[in-house]
N, C-alpha and C positions, 0 to 999 in steps of 0.2 A: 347313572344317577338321575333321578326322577327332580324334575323345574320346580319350582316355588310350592314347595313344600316347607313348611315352618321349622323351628326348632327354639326351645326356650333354654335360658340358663338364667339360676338364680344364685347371686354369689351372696355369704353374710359375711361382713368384713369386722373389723374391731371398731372402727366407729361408722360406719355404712356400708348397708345392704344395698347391691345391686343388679339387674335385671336388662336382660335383652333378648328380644326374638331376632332370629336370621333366618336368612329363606339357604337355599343347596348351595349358592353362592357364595356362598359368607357374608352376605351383603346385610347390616344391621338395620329392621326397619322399625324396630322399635328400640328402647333405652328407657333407663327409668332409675332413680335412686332416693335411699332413703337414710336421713340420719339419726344416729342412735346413741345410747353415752355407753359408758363402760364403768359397771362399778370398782372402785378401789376402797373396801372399807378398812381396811389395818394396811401398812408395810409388807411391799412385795407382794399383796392379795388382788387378784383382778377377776373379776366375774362377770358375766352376763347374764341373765333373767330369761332361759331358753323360749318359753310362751312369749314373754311380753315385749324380745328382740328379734329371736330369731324367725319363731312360727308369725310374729304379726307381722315381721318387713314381709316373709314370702307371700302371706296375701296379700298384703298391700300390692305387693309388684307384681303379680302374677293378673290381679284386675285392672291395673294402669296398664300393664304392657296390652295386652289387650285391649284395650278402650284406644291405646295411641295408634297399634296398630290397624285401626278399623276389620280387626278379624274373629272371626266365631272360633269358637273354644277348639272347637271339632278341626281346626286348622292346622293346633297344635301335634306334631308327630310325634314327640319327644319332649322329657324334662333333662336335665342334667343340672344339680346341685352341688355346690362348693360350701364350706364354710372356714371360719378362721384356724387352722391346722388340728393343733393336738391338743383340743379340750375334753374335759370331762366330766360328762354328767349322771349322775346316777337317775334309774328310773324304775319306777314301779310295771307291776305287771300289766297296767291299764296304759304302758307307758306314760305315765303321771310322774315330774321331773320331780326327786327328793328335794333336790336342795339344788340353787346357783350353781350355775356352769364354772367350774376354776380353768381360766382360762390356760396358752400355750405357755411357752417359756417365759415369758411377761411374767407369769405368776412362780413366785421363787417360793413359798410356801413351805415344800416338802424337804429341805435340806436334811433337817433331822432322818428322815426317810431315806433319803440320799446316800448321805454317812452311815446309817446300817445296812443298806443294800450294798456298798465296798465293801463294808468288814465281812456281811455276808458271806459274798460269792468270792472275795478276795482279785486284788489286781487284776493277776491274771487271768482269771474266769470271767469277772468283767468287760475284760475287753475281748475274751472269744463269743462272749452273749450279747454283747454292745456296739464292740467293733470303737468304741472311746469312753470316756468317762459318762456316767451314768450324770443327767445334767436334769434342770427344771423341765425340759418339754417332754420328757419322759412319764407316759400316762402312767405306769406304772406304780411311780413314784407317788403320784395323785391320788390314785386308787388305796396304796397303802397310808397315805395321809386322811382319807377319810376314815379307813379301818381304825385306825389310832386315834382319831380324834373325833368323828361323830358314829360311833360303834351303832346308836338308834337308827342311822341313815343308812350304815352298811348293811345290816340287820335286814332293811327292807324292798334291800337292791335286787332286782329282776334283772337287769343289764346295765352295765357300762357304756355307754355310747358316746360318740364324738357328736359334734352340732350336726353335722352329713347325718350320720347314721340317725338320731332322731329325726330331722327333717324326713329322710326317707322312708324312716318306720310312721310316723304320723300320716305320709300321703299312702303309706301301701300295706302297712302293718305287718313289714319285717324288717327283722333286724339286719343289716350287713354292713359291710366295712367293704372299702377298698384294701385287698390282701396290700399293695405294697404300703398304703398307710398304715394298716397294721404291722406292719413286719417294722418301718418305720417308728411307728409312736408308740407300740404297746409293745418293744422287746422287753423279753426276750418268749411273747405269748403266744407268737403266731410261727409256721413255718414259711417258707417261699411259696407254696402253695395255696395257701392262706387257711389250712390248717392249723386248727389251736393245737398248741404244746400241753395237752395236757399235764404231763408230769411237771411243767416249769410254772404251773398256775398257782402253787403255793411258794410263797405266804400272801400274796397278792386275794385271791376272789377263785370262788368254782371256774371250771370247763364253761357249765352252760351261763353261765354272766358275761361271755362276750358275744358278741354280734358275729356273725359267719362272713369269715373274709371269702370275696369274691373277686373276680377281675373289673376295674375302674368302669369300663364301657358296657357289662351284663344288663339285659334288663334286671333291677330287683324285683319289681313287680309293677303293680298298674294303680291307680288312683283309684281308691274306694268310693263309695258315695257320698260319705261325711266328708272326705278331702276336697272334692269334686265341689262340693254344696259353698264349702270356705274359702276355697281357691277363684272358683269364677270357672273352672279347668272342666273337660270334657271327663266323665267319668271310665276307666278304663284306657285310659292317657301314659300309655309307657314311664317309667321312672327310671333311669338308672341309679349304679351302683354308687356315683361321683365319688369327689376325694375334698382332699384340701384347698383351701384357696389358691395357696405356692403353686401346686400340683397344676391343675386348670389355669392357672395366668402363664407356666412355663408351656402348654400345650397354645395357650393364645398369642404366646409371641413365638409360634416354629420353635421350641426346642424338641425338637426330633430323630435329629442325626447327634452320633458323638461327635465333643467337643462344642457343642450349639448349649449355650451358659447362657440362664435369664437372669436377670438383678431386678426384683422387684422392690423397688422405693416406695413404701409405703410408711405405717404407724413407726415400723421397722423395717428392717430391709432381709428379704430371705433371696437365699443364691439358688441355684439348680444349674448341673450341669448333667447332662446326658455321657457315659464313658462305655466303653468296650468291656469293658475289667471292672473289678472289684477294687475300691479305695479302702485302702485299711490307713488314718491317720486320726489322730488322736485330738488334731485339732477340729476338725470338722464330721461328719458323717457320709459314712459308704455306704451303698446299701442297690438292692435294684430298682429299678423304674418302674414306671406308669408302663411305657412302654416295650410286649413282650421282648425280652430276649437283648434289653438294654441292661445298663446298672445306673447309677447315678452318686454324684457327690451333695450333698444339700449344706448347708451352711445358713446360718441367720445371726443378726446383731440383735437387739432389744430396743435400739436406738436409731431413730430416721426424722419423719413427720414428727415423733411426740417431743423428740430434742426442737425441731423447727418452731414449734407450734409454740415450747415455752418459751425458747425467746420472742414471739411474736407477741403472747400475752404482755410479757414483764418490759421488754422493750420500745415496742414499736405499739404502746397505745393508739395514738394517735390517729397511726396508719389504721387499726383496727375502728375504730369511730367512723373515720372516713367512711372509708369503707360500706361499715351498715348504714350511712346514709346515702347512699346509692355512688360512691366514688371510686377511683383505681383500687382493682381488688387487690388485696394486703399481699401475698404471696408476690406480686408482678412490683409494689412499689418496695416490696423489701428488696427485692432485684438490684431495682435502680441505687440502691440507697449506695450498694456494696459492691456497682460495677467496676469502678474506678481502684479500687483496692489491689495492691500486687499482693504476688505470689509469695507465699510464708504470712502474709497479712501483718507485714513490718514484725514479724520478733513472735507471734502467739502461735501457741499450740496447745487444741482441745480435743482433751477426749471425751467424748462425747459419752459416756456412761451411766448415764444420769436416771439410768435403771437397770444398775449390774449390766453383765454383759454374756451372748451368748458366743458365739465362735467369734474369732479363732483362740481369747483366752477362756473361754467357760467360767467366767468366773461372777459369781450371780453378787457377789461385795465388793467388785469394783466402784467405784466413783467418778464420778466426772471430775474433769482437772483443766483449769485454763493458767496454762504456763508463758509466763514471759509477757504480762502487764505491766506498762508504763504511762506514767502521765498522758501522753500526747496518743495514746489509742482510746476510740472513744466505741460505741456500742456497737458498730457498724464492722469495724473490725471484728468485733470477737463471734459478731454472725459470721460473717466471712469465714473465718478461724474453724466455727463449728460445721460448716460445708466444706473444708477442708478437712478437718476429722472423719466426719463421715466416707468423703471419699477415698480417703486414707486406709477406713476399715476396708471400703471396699476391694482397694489393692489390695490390701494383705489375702483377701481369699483368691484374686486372682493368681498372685504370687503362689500360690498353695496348689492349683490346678497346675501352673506351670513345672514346680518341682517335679508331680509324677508325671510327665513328660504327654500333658494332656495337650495335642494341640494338632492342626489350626484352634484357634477359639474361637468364634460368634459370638461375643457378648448382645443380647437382644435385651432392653430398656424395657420394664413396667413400672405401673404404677401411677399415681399420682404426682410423685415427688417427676417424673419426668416432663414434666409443663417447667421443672424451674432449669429454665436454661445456663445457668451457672453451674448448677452442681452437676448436671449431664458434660460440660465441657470440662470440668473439673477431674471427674471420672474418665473420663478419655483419656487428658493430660495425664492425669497420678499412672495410669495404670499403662499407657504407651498402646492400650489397644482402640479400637473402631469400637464406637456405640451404636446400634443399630435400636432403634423406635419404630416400631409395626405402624401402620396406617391405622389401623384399629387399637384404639390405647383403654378400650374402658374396662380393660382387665379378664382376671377370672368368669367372669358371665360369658364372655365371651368361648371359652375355653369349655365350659361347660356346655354349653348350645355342642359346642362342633363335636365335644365326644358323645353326647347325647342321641348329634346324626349317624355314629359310626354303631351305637348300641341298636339303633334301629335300622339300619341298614341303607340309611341315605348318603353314607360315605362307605367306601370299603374296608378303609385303616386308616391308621396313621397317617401313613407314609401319601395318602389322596388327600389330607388336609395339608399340604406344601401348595396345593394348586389354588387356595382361597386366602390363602396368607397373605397379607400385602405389605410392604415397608414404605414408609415415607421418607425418614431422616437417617442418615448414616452421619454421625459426630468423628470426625478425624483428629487423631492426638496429635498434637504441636510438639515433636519433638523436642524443640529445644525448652519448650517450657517443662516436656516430663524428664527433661535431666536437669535443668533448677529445682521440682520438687524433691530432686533421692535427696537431696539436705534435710527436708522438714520431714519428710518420709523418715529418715532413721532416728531424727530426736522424738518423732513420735512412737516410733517402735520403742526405742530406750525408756521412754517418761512412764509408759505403764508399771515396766519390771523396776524401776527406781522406786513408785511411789505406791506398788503393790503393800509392800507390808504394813504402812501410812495409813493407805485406803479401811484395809482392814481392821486397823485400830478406831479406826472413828464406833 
């Protein structure tokens, strides 16, 4: 492997885009981030504006990282791009985007969609095309909701593409997919190989409207001159193939051997575990990996950051004012506010739903529920409460990995939400496992750089990114406090299935 040779990764998240150079080390010498909103104009609808978020953070960052790094374009070996999972955009033949990106499972939209692809394919064809129920992060679904309801926009669709796939078709001017995120987000279109299923492309869109699935690490192609000219970037600048954001953060925290499970805390929180075998379970999804000749289980809530985030608006004003006048930032004093709080948070329990919900119950009209309010708890508790929920979901998919006898585990921490030292210890305690935090926490960019060096041939594999990986924090569970939570653990398990039929009525 050749010395201080660069590598970029740009990752586009659901409310920020962000960017970092590394040199053959993994050593980060540049960083850079950008923030963005997320449209919601109706119930259950989330969108992003592909030009005006996605294509403008990657220049944005692609000439910051560069200006910080004090380096010439020509420095650059390699790109590797992530974006926010399984979105979907339609695009003209000038690749010119029809309409807003609907975003991953966040966007529950397509239910109706949903309910005729059961009746469709029936049960059990479903779950041999699915491997579980057909749910919102399913492009599919998307794709036939545009069919049905902007028939002028279907009309004038050239390709389907994920935020990845346009980003990469804009700097190289083709279309591709990472085959396992296709095989992943556009079942049942693509094969393992990342051939389209021809014959499975009806009722959905033609053969030639998807993008050619390819291997995560391929070059796609190289950066034209008009990308070249927007970017800041040296023109004929390697591109890969990338993937998803989940995808690239679970490569950036070492998941690369089975049983190695990332939990990335984020907007929401998405699971990955690397497995031997094929997961067929209805609560979550099975499918194969980034990595040849792996499989993987993936899992995701709807619920993390944006539950954190509303009680920060609606509660902790205050803290929020501070704050923007230059004082302890909100996240670290919401800390303090709830360190003192024990375990079960005197009597409440929240489920944190408060945007349907994705695994482990799929159920996109759950609701949020805070049980067991009394006088004497006051707002500080019921945060507590909802970091308790959240960590709660997250056992539940640990508990799920454990059933089919996945294990040792590596649970390895991303995200944002891993700066709040509570809910990391919290996770530890609920779930009785070791939390492991990478030295390097600034996510999927990260993840992209390093597969970006293996596309270009500054890493060998995979299996030579273990040597740049670095860990800082290993979180130890307290045993005796993970057996005071199985109490608040099973009335939480219970509270869903009791007030499931409730929920739906509203």
């Amino acid at each position: 492997m050749k010395d201080r040779q660069y590598l970029m990764g740009i990752d586009i998240g659901t409310s920020e885009s962000k960017g970092c150079i590394i040199d053959t080390q993994g050593i980060v010498v540049a960083f850079s981030a950008v923030k963005h909103g997320m449209e919601n104009p109706k119930p259950n609808y989330y969108e992003h504006d592909a030009d005006a978020v996605w294509w403008h953070d990657l220049c944005v960052l692609t000439h910051r990282l560069l200006e910080e790094a004090h380096l010439s374009k020509e420095a650059i070996q390699g790109l590797g791009i992530s974006t926010l999972g399984t979105n979907c955009l339609p695009v003209d033949k000038d690749l010119r985007p029809l309409r807003k990106a609907i975003l991953y499972g966040i966007d529950a939209r397509s239910q109706n969609e949903i309910k005729y692809l059961t009746e469709y394919y029936g049960q059990e064809r479903v779950r041999e095309l699915f491997g579980r129920p057909i749910c919102s992060g399913d492009v599919c679904a998307k794709i036939l909701w545009i069919r049905n309801n902007e028939p002028e926009v279907y009309a004038k669709t050239h390709k389907f593409l994920t935020g990845t796939s346009y980003l990469v078709a804009k700097l190289t001017g083709n279309c591709v997919i990472d085959r396992f995120l296709g095989i992943a987000s556009f079942r049942p279109l693509y094969e393992m190989d990342g051939r389209i299923r021809e014959e499975m492309c009806e009722p959905f869109c033609r053969p030639d409207q998807l993008p050619e699935g390819r291997v995560v690490t391929d070059v796609a192609g190289h950066l034209h001159q008009a990308a070249a000219e927007a970017t800041g970037l040296a023109a004929g600048t390697p591109v890969i193939v990338g993937s998803g954001d989940s995808t690239a953060e679970a490569i950036s925290t070492g998941v690369i051997r089975p049983g190695d499970v990332m939990m990335q805390f984020g907007s929401s929180i998405f699971i990955y575990c690397c497995t031997e075998h094929m997961i067929q379970d209805d609560r979550v999804r099975g499918n194969n990996f980034t990595i040849p000749g792996t499989f993987s289980v993936a899992a995701g809530t709807n619920n993390c950051g944006t539950a954190i985030d509303w009680y920060r608006d609606n509660f902790y004003p205050k803290l929020v004012a501070a704050a923007e006048e230059g004082g302890e930032n909100v996240y670290e004093a919401m800390m303090q506010q709830v360190a003192d709080i024990p375990i079960g948070s005197e009597g409440l329990i929240t489920l944190p739903y408060f945007a349907g919900e994705r695994t482990p119950i799929n159920d996109p009209e759950a609701r949020g529920v805070v049980l067991g309010l009394r006088s004497y708890h006051t707002k500080n508790h019921m945060y507590h409460s909802l970091l308790e929920g959240i960590a709660f979901s997250a056992a539940q998919h640990v508990d799920i990995l454990k059933e089919h006898n996945i294990s040792p585990l590596r649970i390895m921490a991303a995200g944002g939400g891993t700066k709040n030292d509570i809910l990391m210890k919290m996770v530890a305690d609920v779930t009785g496992e070791t939390v492991h935090i990478t030295k390097v926490t600034i996510g999927a960019s990260y993840g992209d750089a390093l597969m970006a060096g293996i596309g270009t041939g500054l890493f060998d594999s995979f299996e030579d990114l273990q040597r740049v990986i670095r860990f800082s924090v290993a979180i130890e569970p307290d045993l005796e406090r993970h057996a005071a939570y199985q109490r608040y653990r099973r009335i939480y398990d219970q509270a869903y299935l009791a007030n499931r039929d409730l929920m739906h009525s509203l």
